[in-house]
C-alpha positions in Angstrom: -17.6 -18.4 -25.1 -20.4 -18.8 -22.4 -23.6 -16.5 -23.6 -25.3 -14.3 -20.9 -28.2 -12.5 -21.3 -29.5 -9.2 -20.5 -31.0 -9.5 -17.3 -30.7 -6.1 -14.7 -30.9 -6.1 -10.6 -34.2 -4.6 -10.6 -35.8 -7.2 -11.9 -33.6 -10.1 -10.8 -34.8 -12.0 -7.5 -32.4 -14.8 -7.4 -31.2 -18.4 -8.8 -30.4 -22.2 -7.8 -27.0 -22.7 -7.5 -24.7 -25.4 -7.5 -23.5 -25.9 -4.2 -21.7 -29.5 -3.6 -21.2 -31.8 -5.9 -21.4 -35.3 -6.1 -19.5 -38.1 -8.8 -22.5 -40.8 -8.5 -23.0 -43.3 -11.2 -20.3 -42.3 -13.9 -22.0 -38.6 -13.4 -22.0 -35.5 -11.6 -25.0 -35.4 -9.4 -25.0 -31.4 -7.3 -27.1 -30.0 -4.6 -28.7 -27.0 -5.7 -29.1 -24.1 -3.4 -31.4 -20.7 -4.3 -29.7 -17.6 -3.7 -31.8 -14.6 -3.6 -30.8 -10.9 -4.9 -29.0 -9.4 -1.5 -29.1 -6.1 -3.0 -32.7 -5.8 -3.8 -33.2 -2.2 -3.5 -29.9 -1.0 -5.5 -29.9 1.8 -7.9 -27.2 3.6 -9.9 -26.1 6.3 -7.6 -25.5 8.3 -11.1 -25.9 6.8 -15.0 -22.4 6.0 -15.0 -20.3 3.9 -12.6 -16.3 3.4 -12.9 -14.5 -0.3 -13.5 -11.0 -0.8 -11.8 -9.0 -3.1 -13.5 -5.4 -3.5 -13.2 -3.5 -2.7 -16.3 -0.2 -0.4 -16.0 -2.5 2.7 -17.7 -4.4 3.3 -14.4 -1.2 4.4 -12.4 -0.9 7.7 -14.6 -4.7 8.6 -12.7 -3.8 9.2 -9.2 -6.9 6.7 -7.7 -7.6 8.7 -4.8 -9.3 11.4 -6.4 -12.4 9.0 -5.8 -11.1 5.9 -3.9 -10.1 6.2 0.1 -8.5 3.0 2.0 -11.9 3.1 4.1 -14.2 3.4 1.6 -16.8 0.1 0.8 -20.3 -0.3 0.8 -20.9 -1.9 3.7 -18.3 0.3 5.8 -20.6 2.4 7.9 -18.0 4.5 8.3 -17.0 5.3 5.0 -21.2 5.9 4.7 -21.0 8.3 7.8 -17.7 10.3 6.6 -17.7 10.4 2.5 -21.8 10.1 1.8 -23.2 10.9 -0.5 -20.6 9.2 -2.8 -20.7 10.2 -6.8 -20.7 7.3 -7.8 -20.5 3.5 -7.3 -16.9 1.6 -8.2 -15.9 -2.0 -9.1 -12.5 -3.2 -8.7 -10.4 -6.4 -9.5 -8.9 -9.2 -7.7 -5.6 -7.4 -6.0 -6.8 -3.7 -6.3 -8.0 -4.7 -2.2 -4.5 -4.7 -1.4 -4.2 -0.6 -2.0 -8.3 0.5 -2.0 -11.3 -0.7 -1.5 -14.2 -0.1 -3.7 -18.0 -0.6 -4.0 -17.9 -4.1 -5.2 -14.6 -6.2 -5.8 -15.1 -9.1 -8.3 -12.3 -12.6 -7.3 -11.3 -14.7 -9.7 -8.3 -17.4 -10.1 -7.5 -19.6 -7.0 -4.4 -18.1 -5.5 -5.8 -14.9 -5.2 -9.8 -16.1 -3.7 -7.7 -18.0 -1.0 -5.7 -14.8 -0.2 -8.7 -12.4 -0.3 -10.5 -15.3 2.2 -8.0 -15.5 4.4 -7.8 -11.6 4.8 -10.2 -9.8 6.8 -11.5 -7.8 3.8 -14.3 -10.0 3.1 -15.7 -9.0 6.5 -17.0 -5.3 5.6 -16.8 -5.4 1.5 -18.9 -7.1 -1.3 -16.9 -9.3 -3.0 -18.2 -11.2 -5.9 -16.9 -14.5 -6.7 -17.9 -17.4 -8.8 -20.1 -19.9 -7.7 -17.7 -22.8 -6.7 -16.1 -20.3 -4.4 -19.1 -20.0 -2.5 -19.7 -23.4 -0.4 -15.7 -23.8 0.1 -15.4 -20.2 1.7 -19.0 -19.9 3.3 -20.1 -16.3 4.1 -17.1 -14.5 2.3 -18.4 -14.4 -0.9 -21.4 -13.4 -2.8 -23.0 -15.1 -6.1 -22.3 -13.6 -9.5 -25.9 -13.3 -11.4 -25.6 -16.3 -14.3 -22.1 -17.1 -13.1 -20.6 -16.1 -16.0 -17.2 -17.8 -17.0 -15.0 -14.4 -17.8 -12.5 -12.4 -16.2 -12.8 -10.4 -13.1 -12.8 -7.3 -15.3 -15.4 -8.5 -17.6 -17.4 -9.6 -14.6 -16.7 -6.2 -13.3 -17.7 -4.7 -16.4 -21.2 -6.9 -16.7 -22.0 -6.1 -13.0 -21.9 -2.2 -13.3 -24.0 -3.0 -16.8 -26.4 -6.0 -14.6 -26.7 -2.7 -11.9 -28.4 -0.5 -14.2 -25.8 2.0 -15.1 -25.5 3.1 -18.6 -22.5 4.0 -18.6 -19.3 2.1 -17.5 -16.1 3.7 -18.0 -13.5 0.8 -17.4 -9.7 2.2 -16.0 -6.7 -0.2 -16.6 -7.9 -2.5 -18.9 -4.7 -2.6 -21.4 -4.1 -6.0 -22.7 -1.3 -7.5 -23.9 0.2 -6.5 -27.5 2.4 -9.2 -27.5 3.2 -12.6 -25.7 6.0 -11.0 -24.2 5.0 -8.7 -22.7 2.4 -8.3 -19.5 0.8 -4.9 -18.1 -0.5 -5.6 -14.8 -0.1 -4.0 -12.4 1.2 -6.9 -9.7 2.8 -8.7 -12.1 5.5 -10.8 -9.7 2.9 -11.5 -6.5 0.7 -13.8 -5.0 -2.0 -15.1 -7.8 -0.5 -13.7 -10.8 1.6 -14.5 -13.3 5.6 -13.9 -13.3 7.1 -11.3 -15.8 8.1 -14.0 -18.2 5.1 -15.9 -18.3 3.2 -15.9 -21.6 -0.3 -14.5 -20.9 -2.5 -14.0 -24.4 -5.1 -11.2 -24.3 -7.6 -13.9 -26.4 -9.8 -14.6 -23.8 -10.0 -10.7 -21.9 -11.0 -9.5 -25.5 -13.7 -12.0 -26.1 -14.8 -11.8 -23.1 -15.6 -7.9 -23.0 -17.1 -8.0 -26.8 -19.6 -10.5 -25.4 -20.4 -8.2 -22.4 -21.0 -5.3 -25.0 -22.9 -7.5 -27.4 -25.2 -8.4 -25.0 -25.9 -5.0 -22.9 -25.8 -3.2 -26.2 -27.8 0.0 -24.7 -24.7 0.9 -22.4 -22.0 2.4 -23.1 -18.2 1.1 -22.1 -15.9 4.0 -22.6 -12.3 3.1 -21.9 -10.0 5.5 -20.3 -6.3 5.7 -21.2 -3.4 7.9 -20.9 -3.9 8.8 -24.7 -7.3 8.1 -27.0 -4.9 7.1 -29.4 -3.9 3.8 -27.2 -4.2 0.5 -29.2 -7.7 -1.1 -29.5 -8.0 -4.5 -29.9 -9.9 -5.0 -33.2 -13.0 -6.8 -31.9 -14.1 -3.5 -29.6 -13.1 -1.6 -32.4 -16.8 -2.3 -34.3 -18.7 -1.4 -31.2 -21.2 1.1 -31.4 -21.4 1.5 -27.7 -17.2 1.3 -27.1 -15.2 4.4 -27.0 -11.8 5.7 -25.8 -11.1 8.5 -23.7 -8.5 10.4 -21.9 -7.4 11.0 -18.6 -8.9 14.8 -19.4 -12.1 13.9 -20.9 -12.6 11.3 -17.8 -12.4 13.8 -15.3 -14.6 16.1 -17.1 -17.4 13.1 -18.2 -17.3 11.4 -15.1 -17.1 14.4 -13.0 -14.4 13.2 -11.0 
């Protein structure tokens, strides 16, 4: 599992990236580009910030309550009409297709290409890793350390990398068995078809080492019931917790 290490926004001013690369001599040679911090002057609109992933769960919490179709943080519009907003939102891969939040985090091939090829990356943030970034030039932007995971792990280690000390994280559900698969676009472009094996291995490793290393924020999941199944890894986290539907509204003040 790649390590990452607790670095935050406000003290972040950039890195060299990898940009093209080049098989020279039996080895791979890359030209290194520095990519500076484009959100220099970002700060937690409130302690906590919300994480969109796409499990099944997240459909019994009606979305709108705090997402609109013309929201974004570049969308002067949204700014004009919905300002001051509570609080800042990161969302996963295919969540564009129904809202748009604060920051959406790309990952797998299929749906980068899709997201490129739509007009979305025009007035939205979206975070992709760094690969992405010379083949679709000025859609995407760099992920600090460009860490391996998941788009809800990234998601997750973006709202913690922001400064927010509290992340509650909506539809991230797993898979209890290899049979089965919870997401919510299951069956479309850049995901995997209902009888597809997809372990939960890697999504569970990959949020552990997100709370191992930003042990001073909290991840509170929410679910339909507190009683939902935790995988065993999160289950020795000081800083993860379950919640309700309920206790979300009322903590988040949504």
């Amino acid at each position: 599992m790649q390590k990452i290490y607790k670095e935050y926004r406000k003290n972040y001013s950039g890195q060299d990236v990898n940009t093209v690369g080049l098989y020279i001599d039996t080895k791979w040679k890359y030209e290194k580009e520095f990519i500076s911090n484009p959100f220099i002057n970002l700060t937690p609109l409130k302690e906590h910030a919300v994480v969109i992933g796409n499990g099944i769960s997240r459909l019994g919490f009606d979305l709108k309550h705090f997402l609109s179709f013309k929201s974004g943080i570049l969308d002067t519009q949204w700014n004009k009409a919905y300002s001051p907003r509570k609080f800042y939102t990161y969302g996963c891969n295919a969540l564009y297709r129904d809202f748009k939040t604060d920051f959406l985090i790309a990952t797998g091939d299929e749906i980068i290409k899709e997201i490129a090829e739509s007009d979305y990356c025009n007035n939205n943030v979206v975070y992709a890793n760094d690969w992405v970034l010379s083949e679709y030039t000025g859609k995407f932007h760099h992920i600090p350390q460009n860490p391996g995971f998941d788009s809800g792990a990234i998601a997750a280690y973006l709202a913690a990398f922001d400064g927010h000390k509290k992340v509650f994280l909506l539809g991230f559900d797993g898979n209890d068995s290899l049979e089965t698969n919870y997401n919510v676009y299951i069956n479309t472009n850049g995901y995997p078809k209902n009888n597809q094996i997809v372990p939960e291995e890697f999504w569970i490793r990959s949020l552990d080492s997100i709370m191992n290393t930003y042990s001073d924020t909290e991840f509170i999941r929410v679910m339909p019931k507190v009683s939902y199944r935790t995988p065993e890894p999160w289950k020795y986290r000081l800083n993860f917790r379950t919640i309700d539907f309920r206790q979300f509204v009322l903590e988040a003040d949504v």
